[in-house]
N, C-alpha and C positions, 0 to 999 in steps of 0.2 A: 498546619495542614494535616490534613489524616490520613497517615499513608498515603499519598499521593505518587503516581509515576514519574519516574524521574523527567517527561517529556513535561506534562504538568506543573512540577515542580521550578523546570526552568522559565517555560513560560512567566509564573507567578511575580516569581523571584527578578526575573526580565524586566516585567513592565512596573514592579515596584519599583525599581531602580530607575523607570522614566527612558529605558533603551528600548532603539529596536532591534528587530533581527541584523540588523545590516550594521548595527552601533555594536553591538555584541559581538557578530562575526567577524570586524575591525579591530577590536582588543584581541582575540584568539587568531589573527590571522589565518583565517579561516573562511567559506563562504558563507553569505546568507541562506542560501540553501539547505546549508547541511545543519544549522539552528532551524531551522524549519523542518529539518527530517527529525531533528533530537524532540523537538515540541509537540509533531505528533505522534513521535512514538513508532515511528516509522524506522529510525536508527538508533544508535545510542555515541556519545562522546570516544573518541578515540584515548587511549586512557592517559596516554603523554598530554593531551589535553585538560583532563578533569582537573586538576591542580588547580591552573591559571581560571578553568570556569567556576570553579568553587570559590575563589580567593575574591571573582569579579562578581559574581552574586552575595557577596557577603556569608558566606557559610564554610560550615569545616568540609571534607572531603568525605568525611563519614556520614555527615547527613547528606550528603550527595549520594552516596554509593548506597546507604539505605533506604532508596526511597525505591518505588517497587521496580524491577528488573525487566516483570514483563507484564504489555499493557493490558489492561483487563480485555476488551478484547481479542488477545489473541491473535490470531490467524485469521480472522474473520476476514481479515481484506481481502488475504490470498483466495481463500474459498467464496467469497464473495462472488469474487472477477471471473474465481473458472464457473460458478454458476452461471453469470452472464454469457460468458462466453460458449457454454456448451444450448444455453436456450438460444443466441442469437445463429448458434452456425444454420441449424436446419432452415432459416427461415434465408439464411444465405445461399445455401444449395439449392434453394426452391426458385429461390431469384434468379440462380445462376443459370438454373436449366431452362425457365421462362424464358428470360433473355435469349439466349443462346438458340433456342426452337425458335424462336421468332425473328433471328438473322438469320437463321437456315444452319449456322452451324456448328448442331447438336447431332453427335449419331450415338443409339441406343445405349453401345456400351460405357459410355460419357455420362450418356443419362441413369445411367443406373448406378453409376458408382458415385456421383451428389448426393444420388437422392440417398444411398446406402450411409453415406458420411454422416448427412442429416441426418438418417433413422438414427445411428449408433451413436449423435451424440445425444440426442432423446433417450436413450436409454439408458445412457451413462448417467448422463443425469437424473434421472428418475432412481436410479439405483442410489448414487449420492441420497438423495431426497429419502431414503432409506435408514441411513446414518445417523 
C-alpha cells in the first residue's frame, strides 16, 4: 500500500482476511459501526483497541499507527454539509413564508425575519465561497 489512510488500510487488510465489519467488530468487541467510521476515515481506533486490531489484521502496530493520520480529504464533509445547509435554508424560509401567507398565519414581522434568515445565510455562504 502507498501511504494509505489508516481507514483504507483497514478496510484492505479486512477484506483480505475474508471479514466483515461485523466479523471484525466481534473479535474487538466492539461495534460494527464504529469499523465503519474507522474505514471511512470518519474516526479513528480507540488506542487500547489498536493492539488486538493490528494483531487481527496481521500487522505490527507501527505499520498501523503509520499509515496517514488524517484523510486526504479533510474536513471536506464538515464544510461540505454547512454548504448545503446554508443553500437549503433560504429556499426553506421562502417555503415557510409561502406556506404560512397562504394559511393566513404570517404577520409582516414574521415575514421578514425568514426572509432575513434566508438572505443572511446567502450571504454567508457566498462569503465562504470566497475562501
Amino acid at each position: 500500500m502507498n501511504n494509505p489512510s489508516m481507514g483504507d488500510m483497514i478496510s484492505t487488510l479486512r477484506k483480505e482476511k475474508g471479514m466483515t465489519q461485523k466479523d471484525l467488530a466481534d473479535r474487538l468487541n466492539i461495534t460494527d459501526k464504529a469499523v465503519s467510521k474507522w474505514e471511512r476515515n470518519l474516526a479513528f481506533p480507540d488506542t487500547a483497541t489498536i493492539p488486538g486490531l493490528a494483531e487481527i489484521l496481521g500487522i505490527s502496530v507501527e505499520e498501523l499507527m503509520n499509515a496517514k493520520s488524517i484523510p486526504e480529504h479533510g474536513h471536506k464533509g464538515a464544510s461540505y454539509l454547512l454548504n448545503i445547509i446554508l443553500k437549503a435554508l433560504p429556499t426553506a424560509m421562502g417555503i415557510a413564508v409561502l406556506v404560512s401567507s397562504l394559511l393566513g398565519e404570517l404577520d409582516r414581522k414574521s415575514a421578514f425575519t425568514m426572509l432575513g434568515i434566508g438572505l443572511l445565510s446567502v450571504g454567508i455562504y457566498l462569503l465562504r465561497l470566497k475562501d
